[in-house]
C-alpha positions as CSV (number, residue, x, y, z in Angstrom):
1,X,-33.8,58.3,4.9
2,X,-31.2,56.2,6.4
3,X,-30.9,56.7,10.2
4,X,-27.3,57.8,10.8
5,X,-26.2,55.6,8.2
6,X,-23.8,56.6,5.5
7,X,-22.1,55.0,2.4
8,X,-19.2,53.6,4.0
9,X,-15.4,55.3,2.1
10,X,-13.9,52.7,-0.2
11,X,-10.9,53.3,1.5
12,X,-11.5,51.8,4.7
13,X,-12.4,48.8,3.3
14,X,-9.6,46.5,3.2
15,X,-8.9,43.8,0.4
16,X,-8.7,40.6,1.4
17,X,-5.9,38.7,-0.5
18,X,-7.4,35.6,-2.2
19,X,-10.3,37.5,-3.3
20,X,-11.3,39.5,-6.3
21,X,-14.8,40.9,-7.1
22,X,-16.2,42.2,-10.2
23,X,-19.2,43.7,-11.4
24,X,-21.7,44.4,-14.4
25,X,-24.9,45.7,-15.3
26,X,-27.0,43.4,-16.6
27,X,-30.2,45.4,-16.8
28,X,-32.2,43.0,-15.1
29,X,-34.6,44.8,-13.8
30,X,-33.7,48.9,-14.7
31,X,-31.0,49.2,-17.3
32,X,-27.9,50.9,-16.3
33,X,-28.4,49.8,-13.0
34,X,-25.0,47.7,-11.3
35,X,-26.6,44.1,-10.9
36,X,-23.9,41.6,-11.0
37,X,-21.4,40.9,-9.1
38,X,-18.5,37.7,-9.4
39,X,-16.2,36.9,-6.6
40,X,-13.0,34.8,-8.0
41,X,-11.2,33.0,-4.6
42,X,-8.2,31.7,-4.0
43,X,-7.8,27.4,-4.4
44,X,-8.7,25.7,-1.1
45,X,-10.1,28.7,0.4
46,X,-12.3,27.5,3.0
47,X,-16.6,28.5,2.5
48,X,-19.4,27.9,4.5
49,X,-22.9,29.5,4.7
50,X,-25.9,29.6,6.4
51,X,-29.2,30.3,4.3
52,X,-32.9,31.0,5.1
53,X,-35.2,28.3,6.7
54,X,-37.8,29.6,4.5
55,X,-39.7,26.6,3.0
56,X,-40.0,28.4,0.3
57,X,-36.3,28.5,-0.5
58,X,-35.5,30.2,-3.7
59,X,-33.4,28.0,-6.3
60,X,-29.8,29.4,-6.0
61,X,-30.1,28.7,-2.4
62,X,-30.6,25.1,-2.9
63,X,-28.3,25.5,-5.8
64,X,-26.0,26.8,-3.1
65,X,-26.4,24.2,-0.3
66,X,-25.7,21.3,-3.2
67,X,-22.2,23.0,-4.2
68,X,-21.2,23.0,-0.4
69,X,-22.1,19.4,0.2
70,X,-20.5,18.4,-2.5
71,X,-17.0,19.8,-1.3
72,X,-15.5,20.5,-4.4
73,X,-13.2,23.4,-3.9
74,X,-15.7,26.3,-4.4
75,X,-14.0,28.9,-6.5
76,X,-16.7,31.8,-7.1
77,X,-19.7,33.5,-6.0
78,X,-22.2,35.2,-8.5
79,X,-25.0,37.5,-7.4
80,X,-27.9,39.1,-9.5
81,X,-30.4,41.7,-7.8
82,X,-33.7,42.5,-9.5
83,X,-35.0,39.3,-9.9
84,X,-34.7,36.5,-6.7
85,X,-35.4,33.1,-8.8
86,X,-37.9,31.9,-6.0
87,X,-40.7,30.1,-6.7
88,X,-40.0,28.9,-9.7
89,X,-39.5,25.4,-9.7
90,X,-37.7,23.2,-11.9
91,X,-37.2,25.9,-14.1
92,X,-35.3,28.0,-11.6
93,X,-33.3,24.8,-10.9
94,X,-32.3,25.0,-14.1
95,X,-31.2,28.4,-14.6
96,X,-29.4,28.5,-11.6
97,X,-27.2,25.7,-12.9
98,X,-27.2,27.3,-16.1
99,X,-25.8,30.5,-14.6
100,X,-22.7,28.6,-12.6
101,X,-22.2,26.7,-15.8
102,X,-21.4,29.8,-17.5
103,X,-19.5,31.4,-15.0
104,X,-17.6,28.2,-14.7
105,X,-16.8,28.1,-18.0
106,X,-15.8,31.8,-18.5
107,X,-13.2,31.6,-15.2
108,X,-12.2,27.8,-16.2
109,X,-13.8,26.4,-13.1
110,X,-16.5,23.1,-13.0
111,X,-19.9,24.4,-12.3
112,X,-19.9,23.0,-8.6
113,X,-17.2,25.3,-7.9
114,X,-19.3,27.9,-8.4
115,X,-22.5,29.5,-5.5
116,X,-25.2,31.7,-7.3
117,X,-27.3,34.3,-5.2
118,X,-30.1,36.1,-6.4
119,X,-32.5,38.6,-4.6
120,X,-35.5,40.9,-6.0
121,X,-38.8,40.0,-6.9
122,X,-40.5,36.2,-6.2
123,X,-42.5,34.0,-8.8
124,X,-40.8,35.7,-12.1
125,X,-38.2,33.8,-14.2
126,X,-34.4,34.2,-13.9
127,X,-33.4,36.5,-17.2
128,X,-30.9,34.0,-17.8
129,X,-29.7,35.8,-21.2
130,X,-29.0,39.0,-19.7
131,X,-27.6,37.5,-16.8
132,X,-24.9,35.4,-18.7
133,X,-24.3,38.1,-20.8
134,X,-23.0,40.6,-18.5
135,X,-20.7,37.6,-16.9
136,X,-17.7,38.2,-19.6
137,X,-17.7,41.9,-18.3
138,X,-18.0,41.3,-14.5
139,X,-15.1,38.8,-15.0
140,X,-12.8,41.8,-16.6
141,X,-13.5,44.2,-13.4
142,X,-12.5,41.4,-11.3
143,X,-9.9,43.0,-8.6
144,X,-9.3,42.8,-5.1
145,X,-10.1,46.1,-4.3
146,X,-13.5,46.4,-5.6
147,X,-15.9,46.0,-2.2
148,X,-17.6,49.4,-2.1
149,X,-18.8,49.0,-5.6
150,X,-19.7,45.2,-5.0
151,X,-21.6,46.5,-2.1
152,X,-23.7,49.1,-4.5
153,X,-24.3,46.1,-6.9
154,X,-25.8,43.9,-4.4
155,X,-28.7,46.2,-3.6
156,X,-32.4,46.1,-3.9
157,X,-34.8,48.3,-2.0
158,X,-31.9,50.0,-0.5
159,X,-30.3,53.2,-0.3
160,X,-26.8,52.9,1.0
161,X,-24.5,50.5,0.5
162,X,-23.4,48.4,3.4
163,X,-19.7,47.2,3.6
164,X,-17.4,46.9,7.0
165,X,-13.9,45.7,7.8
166,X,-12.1,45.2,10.6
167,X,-8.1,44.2,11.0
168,X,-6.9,41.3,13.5
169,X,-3.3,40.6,14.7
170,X,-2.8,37.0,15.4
171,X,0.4,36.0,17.0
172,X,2.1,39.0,15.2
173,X,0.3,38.6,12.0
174,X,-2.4,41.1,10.2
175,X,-5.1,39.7,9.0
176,X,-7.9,41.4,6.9
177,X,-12.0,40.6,7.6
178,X,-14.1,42.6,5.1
179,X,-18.0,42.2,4.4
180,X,-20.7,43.5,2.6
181,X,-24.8,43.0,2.7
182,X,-27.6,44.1,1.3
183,X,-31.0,44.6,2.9
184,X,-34.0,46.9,3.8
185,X,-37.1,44.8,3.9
186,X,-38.5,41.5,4.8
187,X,-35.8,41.1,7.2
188,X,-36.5,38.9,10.1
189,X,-34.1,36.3,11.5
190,X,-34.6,32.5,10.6
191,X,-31.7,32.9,9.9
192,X,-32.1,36.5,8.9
193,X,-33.1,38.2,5.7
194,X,-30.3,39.3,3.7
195,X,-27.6,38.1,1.5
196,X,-24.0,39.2,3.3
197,X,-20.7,37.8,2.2
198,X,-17.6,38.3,4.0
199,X,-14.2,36.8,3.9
200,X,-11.1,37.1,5.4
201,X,-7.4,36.0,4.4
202,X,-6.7,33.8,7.4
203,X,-6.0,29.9,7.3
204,X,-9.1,28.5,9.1
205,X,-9.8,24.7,8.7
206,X,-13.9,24.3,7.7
207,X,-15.0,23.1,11.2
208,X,-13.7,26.0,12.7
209,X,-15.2,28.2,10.6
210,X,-18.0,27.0,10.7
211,X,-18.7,27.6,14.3
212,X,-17.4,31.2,13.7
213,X,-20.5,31.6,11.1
214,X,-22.9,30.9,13.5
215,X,-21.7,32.3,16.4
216,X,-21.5,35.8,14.6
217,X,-24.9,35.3,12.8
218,X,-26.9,34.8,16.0
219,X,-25.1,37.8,17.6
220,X,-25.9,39.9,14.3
221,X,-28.5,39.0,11.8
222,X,-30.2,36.7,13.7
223,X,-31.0,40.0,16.4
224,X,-32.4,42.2,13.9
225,X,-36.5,42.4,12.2
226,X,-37.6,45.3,10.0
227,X,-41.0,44.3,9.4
228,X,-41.3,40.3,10.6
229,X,-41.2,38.6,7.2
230,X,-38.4,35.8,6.7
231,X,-37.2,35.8,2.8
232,X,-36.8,33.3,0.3
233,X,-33.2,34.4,-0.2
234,X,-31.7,34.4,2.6
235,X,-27.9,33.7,2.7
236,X,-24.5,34.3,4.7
237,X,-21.5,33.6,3.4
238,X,-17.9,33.2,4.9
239,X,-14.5,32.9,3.3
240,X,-11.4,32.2,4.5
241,X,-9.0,32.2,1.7
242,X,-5.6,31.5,4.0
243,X,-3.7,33.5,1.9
244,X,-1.3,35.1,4.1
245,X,1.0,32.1,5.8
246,X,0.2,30.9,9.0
247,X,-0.6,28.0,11.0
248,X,-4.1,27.2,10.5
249,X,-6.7,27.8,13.3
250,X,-8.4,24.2,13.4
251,X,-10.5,24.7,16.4
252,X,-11.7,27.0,19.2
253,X,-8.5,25.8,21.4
254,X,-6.5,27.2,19.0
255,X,-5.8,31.0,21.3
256,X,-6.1,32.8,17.8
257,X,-9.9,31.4,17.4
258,X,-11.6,33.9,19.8
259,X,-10.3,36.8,18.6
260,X,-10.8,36.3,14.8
261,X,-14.1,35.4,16.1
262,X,-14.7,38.7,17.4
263,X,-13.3,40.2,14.7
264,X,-16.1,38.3,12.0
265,X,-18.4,39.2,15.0
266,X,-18.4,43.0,14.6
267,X,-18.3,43.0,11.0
268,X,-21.5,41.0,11.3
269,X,-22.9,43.3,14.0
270,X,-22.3,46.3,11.8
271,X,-23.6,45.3,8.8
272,X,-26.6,43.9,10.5
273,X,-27.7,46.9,12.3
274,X,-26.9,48.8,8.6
275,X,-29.6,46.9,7.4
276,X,-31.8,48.2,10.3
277,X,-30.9,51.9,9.8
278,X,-31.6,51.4,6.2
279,X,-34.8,49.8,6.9
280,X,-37.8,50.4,4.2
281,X,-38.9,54.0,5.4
282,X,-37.2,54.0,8.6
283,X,-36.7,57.5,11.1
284,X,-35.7,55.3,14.1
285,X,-33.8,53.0,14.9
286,X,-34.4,51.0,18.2
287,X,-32.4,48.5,20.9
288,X,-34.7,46.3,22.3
289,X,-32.7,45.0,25.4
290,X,-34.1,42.2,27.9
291,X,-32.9,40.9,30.5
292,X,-33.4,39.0,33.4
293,X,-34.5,36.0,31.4
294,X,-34.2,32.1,32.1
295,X,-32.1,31.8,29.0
296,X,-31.3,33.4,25.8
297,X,-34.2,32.2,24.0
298,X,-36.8,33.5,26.1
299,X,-35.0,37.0,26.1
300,X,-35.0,37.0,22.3
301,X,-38.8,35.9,22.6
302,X,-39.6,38.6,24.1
303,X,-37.4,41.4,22.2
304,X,-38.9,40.0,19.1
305,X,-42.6,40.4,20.3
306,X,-41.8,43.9,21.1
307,X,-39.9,44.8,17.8
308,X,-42.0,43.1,15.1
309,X,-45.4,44.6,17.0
310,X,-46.9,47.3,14.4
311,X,-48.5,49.1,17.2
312,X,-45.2,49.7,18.7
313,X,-43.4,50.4,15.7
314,X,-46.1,53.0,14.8
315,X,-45.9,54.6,18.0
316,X,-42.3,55.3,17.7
317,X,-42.5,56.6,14.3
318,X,-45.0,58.6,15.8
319,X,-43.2,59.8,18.4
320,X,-45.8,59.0,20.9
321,X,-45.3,57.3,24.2
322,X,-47.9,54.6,24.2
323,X,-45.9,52.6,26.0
324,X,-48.7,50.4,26.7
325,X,-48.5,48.4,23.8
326,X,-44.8,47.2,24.7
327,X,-46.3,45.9,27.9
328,X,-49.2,44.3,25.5
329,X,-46.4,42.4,23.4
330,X,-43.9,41.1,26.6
331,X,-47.6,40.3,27.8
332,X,-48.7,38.3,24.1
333,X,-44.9,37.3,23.8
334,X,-45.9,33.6,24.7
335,X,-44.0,33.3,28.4
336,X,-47.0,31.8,30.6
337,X,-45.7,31.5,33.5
338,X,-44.2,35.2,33.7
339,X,-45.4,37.1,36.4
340,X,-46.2,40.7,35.5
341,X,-45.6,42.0,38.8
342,X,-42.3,41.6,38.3
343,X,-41.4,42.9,35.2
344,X,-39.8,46.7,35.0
345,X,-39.8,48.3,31.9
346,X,-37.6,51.7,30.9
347,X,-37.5,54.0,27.8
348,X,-33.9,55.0,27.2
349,X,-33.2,55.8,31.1
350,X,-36.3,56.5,32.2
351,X,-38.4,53.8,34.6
352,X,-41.8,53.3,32.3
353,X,-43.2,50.5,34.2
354,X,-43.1,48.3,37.6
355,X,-45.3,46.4,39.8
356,X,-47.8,45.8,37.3
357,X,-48.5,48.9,36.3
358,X,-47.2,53.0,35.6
359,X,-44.0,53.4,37.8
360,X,-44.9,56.0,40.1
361,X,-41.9,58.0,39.0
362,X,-42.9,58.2,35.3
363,X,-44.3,61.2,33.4
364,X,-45.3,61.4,29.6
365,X,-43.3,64.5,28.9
366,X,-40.2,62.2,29.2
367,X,-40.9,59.8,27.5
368,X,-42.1,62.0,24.6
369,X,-38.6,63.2,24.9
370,X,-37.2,60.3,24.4
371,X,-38.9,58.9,21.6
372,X,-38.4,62.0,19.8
373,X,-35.0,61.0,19.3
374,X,-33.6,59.3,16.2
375,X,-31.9,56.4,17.9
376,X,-34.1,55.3,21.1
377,X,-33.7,52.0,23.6
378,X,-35.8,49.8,25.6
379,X,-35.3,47.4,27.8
380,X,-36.8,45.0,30.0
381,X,-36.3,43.4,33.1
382,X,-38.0,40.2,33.8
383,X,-36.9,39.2,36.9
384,X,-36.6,35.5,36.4
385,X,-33.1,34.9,35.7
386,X,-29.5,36.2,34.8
387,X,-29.7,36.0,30.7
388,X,-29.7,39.0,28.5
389,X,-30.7,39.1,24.7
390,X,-30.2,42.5,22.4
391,X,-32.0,43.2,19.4
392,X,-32.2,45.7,16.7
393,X,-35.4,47.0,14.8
394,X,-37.1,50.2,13.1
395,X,-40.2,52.1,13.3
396,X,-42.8,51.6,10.7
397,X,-43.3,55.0,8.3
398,X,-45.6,56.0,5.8
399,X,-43.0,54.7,3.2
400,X,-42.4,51.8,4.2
401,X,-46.4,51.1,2.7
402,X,-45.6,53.0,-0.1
403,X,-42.0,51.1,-0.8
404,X,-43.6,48.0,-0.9
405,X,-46.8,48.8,-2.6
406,X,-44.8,49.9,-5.6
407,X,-42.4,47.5,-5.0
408,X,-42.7,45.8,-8.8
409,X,-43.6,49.2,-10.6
């Protein structure tokens, strides 16, 4: 089950003016099951993504990246689950074309005005048929206060919904930032793996928003790995619809820009450690902390050796303090000149390692006691610099095998 992690109430999730969603069931992979979902904006809302580096990108992503070059005004979203359109060439081209053509046509948009998103299984075709038939209905349920249920149709492999929303006053004025995502396995940054789309009702010129994207992505899903594999889906998504009047924010000298920033920020940060709690057959949920580093990069290095390591996930799911294998991975983590000798370690507040070896100080009976607990933290000082890095990751369970080896049945 989820680690502390609960369907978040409808009613805390604000609407964001400029933005309707509506969804379906298309039956694309179970029947019954919610699997579409359309988001109508405002005209000249402002949108900008950022999507997987995955070679491998699946169709709507490229779809995706075309419609946003192309600066037309986008005017809708539409996301299928059950099926993720990747690797499937210039037939999955096609259909994702064929999808935004339809959605265009039902809303009275042009096709380029429209993003598609899928995510489920790789190397199958796009069910076009069932996916363009369920369009007419999605359209009918679109309204602005539909983001808990949106949330629910944008699963896959998980079990609770993820949706957050935060309120901003900016010189007087209320703003709205809402946001839902969807993911549970092969999540590991570059840029993350997911599909999250969030939007707010503030007037923000492109640039600006822009920067906003990425600097909440690589505080948030860029600092979380469930099991090290980067999708073919990957995608973020931010609106800003400007529909309440205001001055628009053009640029980070603009003194409204830092805290609508932080607002997008924690939205981010709370999804994206959702999708950790809800990891594939996670019991723990850890904070992998360094510090002490040259520069962000190296920090995250490091974190990420320790959380994507399946000898140290296994140990925590175990509940067993071989602490060892986190000094193996900061060891394996690919710093060469980092001298070990250095390098203190702790487990939640207790002092694991120093000087190269056991800290003097440390006994197993605390940190079995620690890592018996359902939320556990470790960090690491490396002694080389002033730069800290924080990220988020779960243990590895006997279903998260089982998840994934049933994945397509």
């Amino acid at each position: 089950m989820p680690v502390n992690l609960s369907a978040p109430d409808p009613a805390s999730l604000l609407p964001v003016p400029g933005v309707e969603l509506g969804i379906a069931s298309a039956g694309i992979k179970k029947p019954g099951r919610k699997d579409v979902l359309v988001l109508r904006i405002a005209p000249d809302s402002e949108v900008v993504g950022v999507f997987t580096q995955n070679r491998f990108c699946a169709a709507p992503v490229t779809v995706c990246k075309e419609h946003l070059h192309n600066d037309k005004g986008i005017r809708a979203l539409v996301v299928n689950t059950g099926n993720a359109n990747a690797g499937t060439g210039a037939d999955g081209l096609a259909r994702a074309r064929k999808t935004c053509e339809a959605l265009a046509a039902e809303l009275g948009f042009r096709p380029e005005q429209v993003l598609p998103f899928s995510t489920g299984v790789i190397l199958e075709p796009l069910p076009l048929d069932k996916l363009v038939a369920a369009l007419p209905a999605a359209c009918a349920d679109l309204r602005p206060a539909n983001w808990a249920t949106a949330a629910e149709a944008i699963m896959t492999t998980d079990i609770v919904a993820k949706a957050a929303s935060r309120k901003v006053a900016l010189d007087g004025v209320e703003f709205a930032v809402t946001g839902i995502a969807k993911g549970s396995g092969m999540i590991h940054p570059n840029m993350a793996t997911m599909l999250s789309f969030l939007a707010t009702d503030a007037p923000v010129s492109c640039e600006a928003l822009e920067a906003m994207l990425r600097h909440a992505v690589n505080k948030s899903f860029n600092c979380i790995s469930v099991d090290g594999d980067t999708s073919t889906n990957d995608a973020c998504i931010l609106i800003a619809t400007g529909s309440t009047p205001a001055p628009v924010i053009m640029d980070d000298g603009d003194a409204r820009f830092a805290s609508l920033q932080a607002a997008v920020t924690e939205v981010m940060i709370q999804l994206a450690q959702a999708i950790v709690r809800d990891g594939e057959g996670a019991t723990k949920f850890m904070e992998v902390r360094v510090e002490g580093g040259r520069d962000e990069a190296e920090c995250k290095q490091v974190a990420y050796a320790i959380a994507r390591s399946p000898l140290v996930k296994t140990a925590f799911f175990a509940s067993d303090p071989n602490l060892g294998r986190i000094l193996a991975a900061v060891g394996y983590a690919g710093l060469s000149d980092l001298d070990v000798e250095r390098i203190r370690l702790w487990l939640g507040n207790v002092l694991v390692a120093e000087n190269g070896g056991r800290a003097a100080s440390y006994r197993e009976a605390e940190g079995a006691r620690v890592m018996a607990a359902p939320e556990i933290a470790v960090r690491v000082d490396l002694a080389r610099g002033n730069t800290v890095a924080t990220v988020w990751t779960c243990d590895f369970s006997y279903d998260y095998v089982k998840i994934n080896a049933e994945y397509r049945t």
